[in-house]
C-alpha positions in Angstrom: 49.6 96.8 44.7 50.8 95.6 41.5 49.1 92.3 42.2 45.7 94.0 43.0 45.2 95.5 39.7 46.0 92.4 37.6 43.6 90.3 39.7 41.0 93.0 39.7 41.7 93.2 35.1 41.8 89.6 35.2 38.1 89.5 36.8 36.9 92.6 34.9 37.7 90.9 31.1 36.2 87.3 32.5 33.0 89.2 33.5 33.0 90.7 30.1 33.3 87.1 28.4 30.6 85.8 30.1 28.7 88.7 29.2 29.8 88.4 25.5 29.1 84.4 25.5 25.9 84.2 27.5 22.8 83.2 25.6 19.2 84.4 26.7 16.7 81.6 27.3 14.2 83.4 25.0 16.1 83.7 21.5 15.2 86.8 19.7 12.9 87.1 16.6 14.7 86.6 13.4 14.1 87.9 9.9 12.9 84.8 7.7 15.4 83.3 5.4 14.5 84.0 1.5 17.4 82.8 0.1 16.5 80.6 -3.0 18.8 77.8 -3.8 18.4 76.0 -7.2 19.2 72.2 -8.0 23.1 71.9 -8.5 23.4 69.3 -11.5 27.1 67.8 -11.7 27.9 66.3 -14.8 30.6 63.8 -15.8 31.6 62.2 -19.0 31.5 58.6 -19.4 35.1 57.0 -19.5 36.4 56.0 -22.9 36.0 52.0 -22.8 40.1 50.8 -22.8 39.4 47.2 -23.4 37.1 46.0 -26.3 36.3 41.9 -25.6 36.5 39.8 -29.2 33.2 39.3 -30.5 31.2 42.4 -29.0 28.8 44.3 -31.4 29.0 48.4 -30.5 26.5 49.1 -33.5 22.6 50.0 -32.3 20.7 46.7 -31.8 18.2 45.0 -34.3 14.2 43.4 -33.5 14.6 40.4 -35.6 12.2 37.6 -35.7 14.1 35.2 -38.2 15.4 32.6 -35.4 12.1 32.7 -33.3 10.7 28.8 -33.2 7.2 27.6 -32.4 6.0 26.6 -29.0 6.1 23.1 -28.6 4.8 22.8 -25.6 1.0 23.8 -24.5 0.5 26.7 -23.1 -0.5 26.1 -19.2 -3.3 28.6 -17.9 -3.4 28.9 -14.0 -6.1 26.9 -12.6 -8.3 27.5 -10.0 -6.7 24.7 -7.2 -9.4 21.6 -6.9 -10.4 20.2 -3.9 -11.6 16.9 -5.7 -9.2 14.0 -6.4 -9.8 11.8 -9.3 -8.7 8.7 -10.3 -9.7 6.2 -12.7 -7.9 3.0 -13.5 -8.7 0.5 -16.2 -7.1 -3.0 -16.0 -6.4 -6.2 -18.0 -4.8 -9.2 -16.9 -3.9 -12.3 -18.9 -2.4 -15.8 -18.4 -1.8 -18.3 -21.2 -0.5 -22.0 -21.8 -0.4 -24.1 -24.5 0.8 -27.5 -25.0 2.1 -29.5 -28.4 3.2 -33.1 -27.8 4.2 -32.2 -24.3 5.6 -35.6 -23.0 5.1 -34.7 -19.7 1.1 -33.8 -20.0 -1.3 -31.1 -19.1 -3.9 -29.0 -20.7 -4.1 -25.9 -22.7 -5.5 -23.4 -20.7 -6.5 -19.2 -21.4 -7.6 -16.8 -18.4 -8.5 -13.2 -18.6 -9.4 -11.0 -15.4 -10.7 -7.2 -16.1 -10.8 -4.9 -13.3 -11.7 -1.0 -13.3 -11.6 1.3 -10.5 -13.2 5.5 -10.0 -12.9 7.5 -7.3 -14.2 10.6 -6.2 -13.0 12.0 -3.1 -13.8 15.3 -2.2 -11.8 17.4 0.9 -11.8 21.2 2.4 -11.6 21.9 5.7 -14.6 20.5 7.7 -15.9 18.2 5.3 -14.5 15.4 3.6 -16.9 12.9 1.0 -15.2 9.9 -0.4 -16.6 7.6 -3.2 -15.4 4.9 -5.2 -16.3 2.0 -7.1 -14.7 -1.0 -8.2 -15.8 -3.7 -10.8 -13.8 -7.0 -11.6 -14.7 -10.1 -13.5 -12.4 -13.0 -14.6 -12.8 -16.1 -16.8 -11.3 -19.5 -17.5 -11.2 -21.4 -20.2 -9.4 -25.0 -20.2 -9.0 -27.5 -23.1 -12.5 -29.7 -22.7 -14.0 -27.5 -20.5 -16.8 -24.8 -20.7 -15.7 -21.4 -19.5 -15.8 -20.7 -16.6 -16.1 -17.6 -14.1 -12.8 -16.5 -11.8 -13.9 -13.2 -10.2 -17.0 -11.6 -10.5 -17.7 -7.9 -7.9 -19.2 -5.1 -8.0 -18.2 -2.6 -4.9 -19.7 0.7 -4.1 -18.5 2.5 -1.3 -19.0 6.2 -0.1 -18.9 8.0 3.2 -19.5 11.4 4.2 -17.3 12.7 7.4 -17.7 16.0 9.0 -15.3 17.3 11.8 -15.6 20.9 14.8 -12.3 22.3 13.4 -9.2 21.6 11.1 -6.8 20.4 13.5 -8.8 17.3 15.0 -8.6 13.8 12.9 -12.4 12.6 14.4 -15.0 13.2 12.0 -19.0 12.5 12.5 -19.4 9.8 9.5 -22.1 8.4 7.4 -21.6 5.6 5.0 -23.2 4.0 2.1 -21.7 0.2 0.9 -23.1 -1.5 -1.4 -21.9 -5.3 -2.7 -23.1 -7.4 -5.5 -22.2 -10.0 -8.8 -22.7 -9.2 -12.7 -23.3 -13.0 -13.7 -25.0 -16.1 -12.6 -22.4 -18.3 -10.3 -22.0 -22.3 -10.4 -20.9 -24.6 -8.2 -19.2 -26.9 -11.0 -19.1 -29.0 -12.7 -22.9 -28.3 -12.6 -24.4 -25.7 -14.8 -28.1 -26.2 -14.3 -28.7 -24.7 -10.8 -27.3 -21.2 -10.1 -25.9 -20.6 -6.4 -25.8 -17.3 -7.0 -27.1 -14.1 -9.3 -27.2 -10.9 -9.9 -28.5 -9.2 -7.1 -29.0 -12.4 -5.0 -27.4 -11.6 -2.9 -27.3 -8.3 -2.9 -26.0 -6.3 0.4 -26.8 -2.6 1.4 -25.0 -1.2 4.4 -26.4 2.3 6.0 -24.9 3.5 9.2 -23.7 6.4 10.9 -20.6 7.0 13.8 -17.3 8.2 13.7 -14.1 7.7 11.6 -10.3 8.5 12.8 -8.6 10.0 9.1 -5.2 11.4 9.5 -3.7 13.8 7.7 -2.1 12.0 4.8 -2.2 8.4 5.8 -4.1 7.2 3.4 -6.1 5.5 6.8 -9.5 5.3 7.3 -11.1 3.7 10.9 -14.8 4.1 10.7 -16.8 2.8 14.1 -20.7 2.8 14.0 -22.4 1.7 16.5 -26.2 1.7 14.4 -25.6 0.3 10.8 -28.6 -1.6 8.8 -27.5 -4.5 6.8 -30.1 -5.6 3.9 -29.2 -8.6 1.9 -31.4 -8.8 -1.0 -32.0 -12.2 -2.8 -34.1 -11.4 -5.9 -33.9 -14.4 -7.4 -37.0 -16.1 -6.3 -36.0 -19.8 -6.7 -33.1 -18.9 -4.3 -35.5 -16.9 -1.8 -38.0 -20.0 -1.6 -34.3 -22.4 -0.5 -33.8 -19.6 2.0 -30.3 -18.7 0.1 -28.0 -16.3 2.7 -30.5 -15.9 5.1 -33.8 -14.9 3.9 -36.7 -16.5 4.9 -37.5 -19.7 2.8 -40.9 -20.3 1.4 -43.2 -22.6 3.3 -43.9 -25.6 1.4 -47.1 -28.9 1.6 -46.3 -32.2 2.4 -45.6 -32.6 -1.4 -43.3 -30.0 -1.5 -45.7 -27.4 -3.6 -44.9 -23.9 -2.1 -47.9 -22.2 0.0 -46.1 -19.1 0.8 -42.8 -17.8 -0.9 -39.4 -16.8 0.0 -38.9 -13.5 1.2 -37.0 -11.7 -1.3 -34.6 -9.3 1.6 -33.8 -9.4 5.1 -33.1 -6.6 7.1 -30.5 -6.7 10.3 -29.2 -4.1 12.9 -25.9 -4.0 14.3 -22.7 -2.9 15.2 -19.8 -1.9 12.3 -16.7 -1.4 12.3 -14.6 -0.8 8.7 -10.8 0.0 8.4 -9.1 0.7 5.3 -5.5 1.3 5.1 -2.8 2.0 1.5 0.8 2.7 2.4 3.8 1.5 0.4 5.9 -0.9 1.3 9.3 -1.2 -0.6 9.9 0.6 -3.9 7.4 0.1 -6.5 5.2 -2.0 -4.3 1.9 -0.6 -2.1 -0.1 -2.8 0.5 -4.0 -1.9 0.1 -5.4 -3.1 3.5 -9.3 -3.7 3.7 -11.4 -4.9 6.5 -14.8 -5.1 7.4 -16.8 -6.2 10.7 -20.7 -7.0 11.5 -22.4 -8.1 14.1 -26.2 -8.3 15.0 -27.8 -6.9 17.3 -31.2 -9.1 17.8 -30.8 -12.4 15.7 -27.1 -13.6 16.7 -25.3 -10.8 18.4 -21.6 -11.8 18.5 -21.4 -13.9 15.6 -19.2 -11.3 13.4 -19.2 -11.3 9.3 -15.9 -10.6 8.4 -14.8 -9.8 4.8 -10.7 -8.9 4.9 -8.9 -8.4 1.8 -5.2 -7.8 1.7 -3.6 -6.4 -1.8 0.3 -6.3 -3.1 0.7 -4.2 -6.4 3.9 -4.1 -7.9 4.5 -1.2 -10.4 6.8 -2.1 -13.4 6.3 1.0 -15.2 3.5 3.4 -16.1 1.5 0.7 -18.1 2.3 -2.9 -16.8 1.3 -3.9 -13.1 1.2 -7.5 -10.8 -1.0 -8.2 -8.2 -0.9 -10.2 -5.2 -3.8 -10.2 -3.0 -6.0 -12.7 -1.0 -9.6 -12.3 0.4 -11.5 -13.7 3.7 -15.1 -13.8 3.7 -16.5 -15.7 6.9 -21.1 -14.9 7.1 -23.1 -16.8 9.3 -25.8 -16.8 6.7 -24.1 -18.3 3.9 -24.4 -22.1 4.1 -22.3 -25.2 2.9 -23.5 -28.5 2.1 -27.4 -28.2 2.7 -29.9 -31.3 2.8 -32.7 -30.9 0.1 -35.5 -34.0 0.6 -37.0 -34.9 -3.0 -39.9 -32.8 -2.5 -37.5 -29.6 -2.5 -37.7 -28.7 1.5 -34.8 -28.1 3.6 -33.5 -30.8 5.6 -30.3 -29.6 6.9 -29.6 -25.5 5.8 -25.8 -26.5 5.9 -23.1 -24.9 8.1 -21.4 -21.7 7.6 -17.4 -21.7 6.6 -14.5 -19.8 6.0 -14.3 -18.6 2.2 -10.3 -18.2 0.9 -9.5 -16.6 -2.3 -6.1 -15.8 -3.4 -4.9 -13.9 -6.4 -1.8 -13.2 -8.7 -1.6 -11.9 -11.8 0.3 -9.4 -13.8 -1.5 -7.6 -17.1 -1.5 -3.8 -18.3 -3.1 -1.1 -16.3 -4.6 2.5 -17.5 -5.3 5.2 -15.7 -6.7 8.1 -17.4 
């Protein structure tokens, strides 16, 4: 009986806890808050300082412009980034020896070769438009002897490429080249016949295809597979000789002329140009130049070739060398030719391999 009425207490107060502790699901409606709390500000002191370094000035600080020095450098405004690169290089190489009672013989000699070289190259994403020019001319002058020319070009070159999208290196090209000489040329020691002026001959290449240009490889393959070549001989007394290819006059039996040379001649072909500047050791750059024709109608395989292969060596900023040789191999420039006394053509000659090799070391400018 005892037991019966402390088990039936015990259940009686944990009914009334659970009572006591039980939450509703629905929370009754409370009276809004309106207590206002303002911002509590805390402040401390700033510690004493305990060590005081040698040399430290406590007092307030003084705006002095006593030790303030010029600028000596110019001022460098931002630039809106160009998408033209420039370069323009002026050159001058010389080559001297002189003689006084040399014993073992020789002659005093002088030679001068001037060169200058502009490009424009233009490049943002689809389009890229190269253009340069190059002009060189060189004399010779030797003890007893006349001057005499070394080097004599003028090169202009420009091509316009155009590509779908900025990741492929294929472009759709067009190109311009254009070739020519400032002065009369000789074949010495004879001074009275020219073989060779200004604009004769004269070459103008037009074509369209395709050119590979990677992305900073300095590397240029251009195919076309429909390029004109006109060579241009404007020199009239070359034109009736038929000089590099143009027709020759058509002369009597006593070699008056009844019809004259033609001045041009136009071709149509296949071309393929590659041009290629990488360095090679330290200080020294390889400038790789190549060009190929062939006609189409007149002598299709017979390829013009015109390869020129450059070494520059950089000293310093101002002083340069250059080692370079040039092929030339045309069809239509003869050798040798067989002129009867009346001035016709016997034998036009036979076409050969021209060689040119070049070193010389002078100052160089580019500006």
């Amino acid at each position: 009986m005892k037991y019966a009425k402390l088990f039936t207490l015990f259940f009686f107060l944990t009914v009334l806890q659970q009572k006591v502790l039980a939450q509703d699901t629905i929370p009754p409606s409370q009276e809004p808050d309106t207590t206002v709390i303002d911002t509590i500000v805390i402040r401390s002191f700033q510690e004493k300082i305990r060590y005081i370094p040698r040399g430290v000035n406590l007092t307030n600080p003084v705006i002095t412009f006593k030790k303030t020095k010029p600028r000596t450098r110019k001022f460098n405004r931002f630039k809106i980034p160009s998408f033209w690169e420039v370069e323009n290089n002026l050159g001058l190489n010389l080559s001297e020896v002189a003689f006084v009672n040399w014993n073992a013989g020789g002659d005093n000699a002088f030679s001068a070769l001037a060169n200058a070289k502009f490009v424009r190259n233009y490049k943002f994403r689809y389009v890229q438009w190269n253009n340069d020019l190059v002009l060189r001319y060189g004399v010779n002058v030797q003890e007893g002897q006349k001057l005499r020319k070394t080097e004599d070009a003028i090169r202009f070159s420009s091509s316009f490429g155009y590509r779908r999208d900025t990741l492929t290196s294929w472009y759709y090209s067009a190109k311009v080249k254009f070739n020519t000489q400032f002065s009369n040329g000789y074949k010495y020691p004879d001074r009275d016949n020219p073989i060779s002026r200004f604009m004769a001959p004269g070459y103008l290449f037009v074509g369209g295809g395709i050119s590979y240009i990677p992305e900073g490889k300095n590397f240029n393959l251009y195919l076309s597979p429909l390029t004109q070549k006109a060579t241009f001989v404007l020199d009239q007394a070359l034109a009736d000789d038929g000089a590099f290819g143009v027709q020759k006059a058509v002369r009597d039996s006593t070699g008056a002329i009844i019809q004259a040379g033609e001045n041009k001649f136009i071709e149509l072909g296949i071309s393929v140009t590659n041009e290629w500047k990488t360095p090679v050791l330290d200080n020294v750059t390889l400038d790789h130049r190549l060009s190929l024709y062939t006609d189409y109608l007149r002598s299709f395989g017979n390829v013009d070739i015109d390869w020129e292969l450059n070494f520059e060596f950089t000293v310093n900023e101002f002083i340069k060398a250059n080692f370079g040789t040039q092929i030339i191999y045309d069809d239509d420039i003869r050798f040798n030719p067989t002129i009867a006394d009346d001035g016709s053509v016997i034998d036009p000659g036979v076409p050969r391999i021209q060689f040119r090799q070049l070193l010389a070391i002078g100052l160089s400018y580019n500006f």
